[in-house]
C-alpha positions, -999 to +999 in steps of 0.1 A: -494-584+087-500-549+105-534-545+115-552-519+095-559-485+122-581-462+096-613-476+109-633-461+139-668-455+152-663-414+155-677-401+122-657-379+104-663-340+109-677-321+083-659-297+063-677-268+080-668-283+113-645-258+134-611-264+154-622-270+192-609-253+221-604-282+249-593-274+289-573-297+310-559-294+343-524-307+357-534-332+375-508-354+384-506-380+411-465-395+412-452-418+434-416-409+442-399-438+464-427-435+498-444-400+488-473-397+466-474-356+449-510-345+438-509-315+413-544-309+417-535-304+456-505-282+447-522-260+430-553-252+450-579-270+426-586-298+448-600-266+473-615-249+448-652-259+432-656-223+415-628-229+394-652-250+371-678-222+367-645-200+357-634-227+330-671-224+320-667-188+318-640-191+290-662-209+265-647-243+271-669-270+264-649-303+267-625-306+299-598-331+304-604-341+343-591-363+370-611-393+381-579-407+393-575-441+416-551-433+435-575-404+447-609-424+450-593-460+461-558-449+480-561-474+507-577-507+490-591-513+453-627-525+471-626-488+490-641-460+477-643-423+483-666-408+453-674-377+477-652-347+459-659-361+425-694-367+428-693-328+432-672-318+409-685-341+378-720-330+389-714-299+387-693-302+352-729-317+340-750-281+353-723-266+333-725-280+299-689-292+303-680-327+290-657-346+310-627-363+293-620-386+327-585-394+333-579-428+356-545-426+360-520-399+350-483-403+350-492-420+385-481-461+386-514-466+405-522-467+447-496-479+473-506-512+466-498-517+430-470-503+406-466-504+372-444-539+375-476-555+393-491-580+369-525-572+388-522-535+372-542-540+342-569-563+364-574-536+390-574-505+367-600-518+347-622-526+379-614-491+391-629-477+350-658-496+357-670-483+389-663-453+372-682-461+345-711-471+365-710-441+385-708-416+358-724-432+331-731-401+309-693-395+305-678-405+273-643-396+271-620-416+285-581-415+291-573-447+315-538-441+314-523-404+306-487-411+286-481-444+289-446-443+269-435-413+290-446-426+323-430-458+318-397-435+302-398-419+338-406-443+360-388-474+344-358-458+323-350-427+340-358-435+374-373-403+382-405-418+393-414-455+413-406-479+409-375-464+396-366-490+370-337-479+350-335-503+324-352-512+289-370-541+300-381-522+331-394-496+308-414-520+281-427-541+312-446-507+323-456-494+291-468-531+284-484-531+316-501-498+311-513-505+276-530-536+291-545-518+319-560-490+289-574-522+266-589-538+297-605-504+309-622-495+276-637-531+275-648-529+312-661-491+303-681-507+276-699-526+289-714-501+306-713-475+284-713-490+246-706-460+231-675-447+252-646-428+235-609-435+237-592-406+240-551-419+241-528-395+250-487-391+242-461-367+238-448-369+209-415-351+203-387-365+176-348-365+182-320-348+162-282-355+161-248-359+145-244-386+116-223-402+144-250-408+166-277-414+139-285-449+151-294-434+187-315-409+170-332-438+149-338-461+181-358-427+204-376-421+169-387-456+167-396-463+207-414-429+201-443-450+183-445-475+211-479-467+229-498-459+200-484-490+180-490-514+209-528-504+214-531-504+174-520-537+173-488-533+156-463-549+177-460-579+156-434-603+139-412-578+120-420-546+139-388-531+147-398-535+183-412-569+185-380-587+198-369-562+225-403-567+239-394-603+238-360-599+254-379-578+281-397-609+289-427-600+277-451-633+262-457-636+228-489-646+240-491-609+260-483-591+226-510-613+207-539-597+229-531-565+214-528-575+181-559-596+179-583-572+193-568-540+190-578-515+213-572-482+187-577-447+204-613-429+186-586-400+190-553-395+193-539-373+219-507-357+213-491-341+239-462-317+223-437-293+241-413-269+233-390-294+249-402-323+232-376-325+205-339-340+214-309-335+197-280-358+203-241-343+204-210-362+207-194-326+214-202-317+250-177-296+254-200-271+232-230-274+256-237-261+295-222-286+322-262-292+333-268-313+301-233-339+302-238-370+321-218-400+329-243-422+316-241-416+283-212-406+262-229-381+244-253-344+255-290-348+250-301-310+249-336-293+234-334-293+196-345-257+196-308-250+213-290-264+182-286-245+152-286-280+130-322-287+136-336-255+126-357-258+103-368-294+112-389-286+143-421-274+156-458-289+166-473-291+126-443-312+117-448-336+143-487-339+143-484-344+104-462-374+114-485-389+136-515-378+109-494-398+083-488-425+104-524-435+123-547-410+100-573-414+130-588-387+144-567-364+165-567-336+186-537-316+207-542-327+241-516-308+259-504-270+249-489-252+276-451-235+283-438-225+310-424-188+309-430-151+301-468-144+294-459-132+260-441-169+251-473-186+263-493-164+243-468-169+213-470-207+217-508-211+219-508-191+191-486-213+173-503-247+182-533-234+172-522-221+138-506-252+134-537-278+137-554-249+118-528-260+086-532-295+091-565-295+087-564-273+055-544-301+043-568-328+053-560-344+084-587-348+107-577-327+139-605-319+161-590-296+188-566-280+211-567-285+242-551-257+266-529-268+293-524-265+332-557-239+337-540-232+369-510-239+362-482-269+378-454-268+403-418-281+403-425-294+365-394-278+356-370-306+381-399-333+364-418-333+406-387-348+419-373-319+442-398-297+461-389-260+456-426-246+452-414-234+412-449-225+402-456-223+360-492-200+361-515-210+333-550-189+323-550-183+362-528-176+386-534-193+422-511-172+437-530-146+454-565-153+479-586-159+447-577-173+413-566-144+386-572-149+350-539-139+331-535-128+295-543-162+282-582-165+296-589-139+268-571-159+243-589-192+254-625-172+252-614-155+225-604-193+207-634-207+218-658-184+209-643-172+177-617-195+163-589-170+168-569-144+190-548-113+187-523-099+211-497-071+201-470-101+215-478-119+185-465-096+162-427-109+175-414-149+171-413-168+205-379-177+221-376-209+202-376-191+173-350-160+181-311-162+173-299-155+209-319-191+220-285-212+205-264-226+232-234-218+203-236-197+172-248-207+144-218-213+115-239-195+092-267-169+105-301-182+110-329-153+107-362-159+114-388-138+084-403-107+100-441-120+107-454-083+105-440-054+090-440-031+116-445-051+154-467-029+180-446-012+202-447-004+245-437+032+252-410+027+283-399+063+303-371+068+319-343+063+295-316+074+315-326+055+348-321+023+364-353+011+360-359+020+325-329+008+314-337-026+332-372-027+318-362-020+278-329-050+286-359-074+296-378-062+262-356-067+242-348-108+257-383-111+259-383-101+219-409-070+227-407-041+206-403-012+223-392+027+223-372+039+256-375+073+262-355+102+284-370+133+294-357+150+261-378+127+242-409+133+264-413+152+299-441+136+311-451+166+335-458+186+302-490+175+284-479+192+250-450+171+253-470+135+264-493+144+237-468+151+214-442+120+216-478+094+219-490+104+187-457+100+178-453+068+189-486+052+189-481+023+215-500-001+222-490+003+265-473+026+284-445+015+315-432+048+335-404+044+345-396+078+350-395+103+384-375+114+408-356+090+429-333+109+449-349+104+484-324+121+502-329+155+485-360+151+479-373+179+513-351+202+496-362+199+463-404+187+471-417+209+442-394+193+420-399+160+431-439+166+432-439+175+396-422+144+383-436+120+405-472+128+409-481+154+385-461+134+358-474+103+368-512+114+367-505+140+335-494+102+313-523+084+329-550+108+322-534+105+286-531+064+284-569+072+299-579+085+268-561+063+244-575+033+258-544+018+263-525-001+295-508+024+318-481+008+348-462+033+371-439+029+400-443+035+439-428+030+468-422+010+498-418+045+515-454+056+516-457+040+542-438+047+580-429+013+593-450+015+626-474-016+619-448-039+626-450-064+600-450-063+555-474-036+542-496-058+518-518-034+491-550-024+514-527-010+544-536+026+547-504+048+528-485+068+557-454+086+548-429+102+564-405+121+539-418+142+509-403+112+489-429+089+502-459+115+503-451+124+464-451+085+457-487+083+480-500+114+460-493+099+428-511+069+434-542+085+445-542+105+415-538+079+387-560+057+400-586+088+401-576+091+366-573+056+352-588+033+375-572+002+352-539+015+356-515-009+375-494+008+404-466-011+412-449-004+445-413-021+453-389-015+477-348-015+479-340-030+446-302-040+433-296-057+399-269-070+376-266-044+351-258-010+369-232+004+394-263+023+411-276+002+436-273-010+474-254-041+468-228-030+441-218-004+468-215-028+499-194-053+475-178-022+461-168-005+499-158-039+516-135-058+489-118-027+492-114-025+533-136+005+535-162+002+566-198-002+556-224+011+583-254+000+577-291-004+602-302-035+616-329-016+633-348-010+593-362-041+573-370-037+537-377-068+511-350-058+488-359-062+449-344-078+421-347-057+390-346-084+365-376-103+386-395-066+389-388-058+350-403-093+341-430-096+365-444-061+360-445-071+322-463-098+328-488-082+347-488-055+321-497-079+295-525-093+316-541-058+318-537-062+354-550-028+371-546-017+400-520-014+435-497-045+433-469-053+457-439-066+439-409-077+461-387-109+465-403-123+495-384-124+521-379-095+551-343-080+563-326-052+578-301-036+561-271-047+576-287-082+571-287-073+540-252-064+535-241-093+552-262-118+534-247-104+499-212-104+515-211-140+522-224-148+492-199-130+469-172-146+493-163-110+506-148-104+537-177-086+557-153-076+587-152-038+575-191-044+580-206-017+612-242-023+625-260+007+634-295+012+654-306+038+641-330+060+662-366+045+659-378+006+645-391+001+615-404-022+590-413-010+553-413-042+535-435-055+512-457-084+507-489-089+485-523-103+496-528-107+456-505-127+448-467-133+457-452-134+423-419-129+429-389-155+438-376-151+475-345-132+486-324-160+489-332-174+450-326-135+442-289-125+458-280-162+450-287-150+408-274-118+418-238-131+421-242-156+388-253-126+365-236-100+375-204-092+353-194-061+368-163-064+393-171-041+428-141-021+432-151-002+398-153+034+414-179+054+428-214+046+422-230+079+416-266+075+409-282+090+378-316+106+383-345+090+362 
């Protein structure tokens, strides 16, 4: 018999009760072989008390929080450091936050357990009652953060230690784990009676072929395992029972679970765009990243596939798990990595999606947003170190933390129940035709969710830049018009006036001016008019819309004497009429709209036009033409797509502003050249250094916040994306 699960001791919420708004923070502590990774380190949080009264700030009243052992007790399970969490909880408490304490979190415990130690569960539960005893007003509890993944990870996929990679590793851990959570809430309970199981899982489903429907079956069933063991439910004729047997796991082991269940008060699911599989026999039709030798068959995201459209998506699993446990529930986890307008987009749609479930009865208390400040290396699982930060509702990236787009949905949630962003009025990635790794056999369109989306304004139609900007709108699935000068000269206010009204957007990017630097002292009236006066003559209009206003400067405003990257407070300095019409038209839009964002970037070379620095040296030398270039003049050259999506970004944040926006990294011209020669596999001997008269350095970094990838990760993307072969003649640029 399976142990009945629809009792509990949290009451049921009235009908009038609203959805919650819950916070958590990555928090991870992994062991991988010898090293232990702390998220909370990584990402500045450990450093950083203020961040709680900015989680405060956003409404958020419940926080998912480390009180981890591996932190408190690193060295021996009878030593204790309470010292940064005695601060931290403390101050929660002044806040009117409630904890939701998390003991251990995809970690397998200190150096001196794992998550093969029988004395896991033993010293776990000592660990939650010190914290118990210490903290005796919390009442939330999560001993052990994804037990089934963990153990997936760390027992089955070796990613993590102990770096099983077996079945039975993988069952002993999750057994283990489960243990270590029943034992915990007992030992909590006896300190605190009324303490709160809050049991956390990602819960994704997988997809295939009819050929590999019995794979699909076993993930789908295994999928269950956490939730079923702590519910009791791994008994004689559970589909499970007997591979936990095989695993050598007791009978006697599995009978503690089912005679005195210990079932979650709430049910934590965990769900990411990733979460759901889909099984192929056909590799041949997917990337070479996603066949293995292991198995004889692809395992890819089921939003790739065109057969599992349909099938997919956050309410249809959380009615499963509804259907299955009908406890109380909440989303513990909602977070993507990705544009700002895709993390928007998917908030949006794990909110709306509890939101339906509870319409139809299911008792789901809350959604809880994801990594506040974000996670590195997530996207190779923590097991390379390449610094790959995901930003959350802040970004750590710059001296203090920066609250993005999303810390005006989360207030807006929290305080109201509901958000609006122009993004929304377009379907995520995961929902777009281009996301298919092959083309659908028949056409899959996604219904229009508004009848007429919110559109940006972009200028600059004709130029590099605008071009670029309106290519990255269009993947990003932002609606947008792209104008040339014919459509709107934005020197002439009639004309600004004129093609606004006409186009009501809801933000402004000019891309427009005049970019030839070389003629620019014998043209500087010209090139006065279109950079400054044009630039201040569509802010003062954005001004008095009320609506977000970026433009672009330059690297050149300033003169390369300081001797090291410009950040944004460095005093302007040109030396060219270029440079002093990019400085003027700075100081006048930021007189004019002091919100607008100013982006200066320096040298930059893309995939998608003839009309940059690096087409031409590729161009020059694979044909045996010499290519002088200065090794006496660093820059931090630019990658457009990485500009074009970052200044986006920042757009939609309603970042204001001077922001530096370069790949980080600094090098002279000809080091430059030379770097993108060997990397194309061109033969740089054509390749002349020149000194020019006079040092310099005009590169840019940020003291807000370096946002964009470094040089290397850029020219290394360069030569993947770009399609263009380089002895395609002359590459004439086109004005703006």
């Amino acid at each position: 018999m399976i142990p009945s699960t629809t009792s509990n001791n949290i009451s049921t919420p009235s009908a009038q009760a609203p959805l919650e708004l819950w916070g958590g923070i990555e928090c991870t502590v992994v062991r991988i072989e010898d090293k232990f990774r702390n998220q909370s380190e990584e990402t500045g949080h450990a450093r950083r008390l203020d961040d709680l009264d900015a989680i405060a700030s956003l409404g958020i009243r419940t926080l998912r929080y480390p009180v981890l052992w591996e932190t408190i007790s690193p060295e021996h399970p009878d030593q204790c450091d309470w010292a940064w969490h005695d601060e931290r909880l403390e101050r929660l408490r002044e806040l009117g936050i409630a904890p939701i304490a998390g003991l251990v979190h995809h970690g397998s415990g200190p150096g001196y357990t794992s998550l093969l130690d029988p004395e896991f569960p033993e010293m776990l539960a000592r660990h939650a009652e010190r914290v118990a005893q210490r903290y005796p007003w919390i009442k939330l509890f999560t001993p052990v953060n994804e037990p089934l993944t963990t153990a997936r990870f760390s027992g089955l996929y070796g990613h993590w230690f102990p770096h099983g990679r077996s079945q039975d590793t993988m069952l002993k851990a999750l057994t283990i784990e489960c243990l270590g959570v029943l034992l915990s809430m007992r030992a909590i309970r006896r300190v605190i009676p009324d303490a709160k199981l809050v049991q956390t899982e990602d819960m994704g489903k997988t997809f295939s072929l009819p050929r590999l429907k019995h794979q699909a079956d076993f993930e789908n069933e295994r999928r269950w395992l956490s939730f079923d063991l702590l519910c009791g439910r791994i008994v004689p004729g559970h589909s499970w029972y007997q591979h936990f047997l095989d695993a050598g796991i007791s009978k006697e082991t599995l009978a503690r679970f089912s005679d005195d269940p210990c079932v979650p008060d709430i049910i934590g699911i965990n769900h990411y765009v990733t979460s759901e599989r889909f099984l192929d026999h056909r590799a041949r039709d997917y990337p070479p990243a996603f066949h293995t030798s292991e198995v004889p068959y692809v395992d890819v995201h089921a939003t790739r596939v065109p057969q599992a459209h349909g099938l997919l998506g956050p309410e249809a699993r959380l009615r499963e798990v509804w259907e299955r446990y009908r406890l109380p529930m909440a989303i513990t986890e909602a977070h993507l990595g990705g544009t700002r307008d895709d993390q928007l987009r998917w908030l949006n749609q794990m909110w709306q999606a509890a939101q339906n479930l509870r319409a139809e009865g299911a008792d789901i208390r809350a959604v809880t947003v994801w990594s506040l400040f974000g996670c590195v290396d997530w996207n190779t699982l923590l097991t390379q170190e390449h610094g790959f930060y995901e930003s959350g509702v802040f970004d750590v990236r710059g001296k203090s933390i920066r609250p993005t787009a999303l810390a005006k949905a989360v207030a807006d949630l929290a305080r109201e129940g509901r958000f609006d962003h122009p993004v929304l009025d377009e379907h995520g990635w995961w929902h777009r035709p281009d996301r298919f790794f092959s083309a659908p056999s028949t056409p899959i369109v996604m219904p229009a969710l508004v009848e007429s989306p919110r559109k940006l304004v972009i200028t600059g139609g004709r130029g590099t830049l605008g071009r670029a900007l309106a290519r990255v709108c269009e993947q990003r699935g932002l609606a947008h018009d792209l104008l040339t000068r014919d459509e709107m000269d934005i020197a002439d206010q009639a004309s600004v006036e004129a093609a606004l009204a006409r186009h009501r957007p809801w933000a402004v990017i000019n891309a427009a001016g005049y970019v030839r630097v070389a003629d620019a002292a014998r043209e500087p009236d010209r090139c006065f008019r279109e950079n400054a006066a044009g630039a201040e003559m569509l802010a003062r209009a954005c001004a008095h819309l009320g609506i977000p206003y970026v433009t672009f400067s330059s690297d050149l405003v300033f003169d390369g004497s300081l001797g090291r990257a410009y950040v944004e407070s460095d005093t302007v300095s040109p030396l060219c009429v270029y440079g002093s019409s990019k400085a003027e038209a700075e100081k006048r839009v930021l007189e004019v709209f002091p919100d607008a964002l100013v982006v200066r970037t320096s040298a930059f070379f893309g995939p998608w036009d003839r009309y940059n620095f690096v087409h031409a040296v590729l161009r020059d030398l694979s044909a045996g033409r010499a290519v002088h270039a200065s090794d006496a003049l660093h820059v931090s050259p630019t990658y457009v797509p990485d500009l074009a999506n970052a200044t986006v970004d920042l757009l939609i944040d309603r970042a204001g502003g001077i922001w530096h926006l370069a790949n980080q990294g600094v090098v002279s011209w000809y080091e430059f050249a030379e770097r993108a020669a060997h990397q194309a596999g061109v033969d740089a001997s054509s390749l002349v250094k020149t000194d020019d008269s006079g040092r310099g350095i005009t590169a840019l970094t940020s003291e807000r916040g370096l946002i964009l990838p470094s040089f290397t990760s850029a020219i290394e993307r360069y030569m993947h994306e770009n399609t263009m072969a380089w002895n395609d003649g002359p590459a004439d640029r086109e004005a703006a």
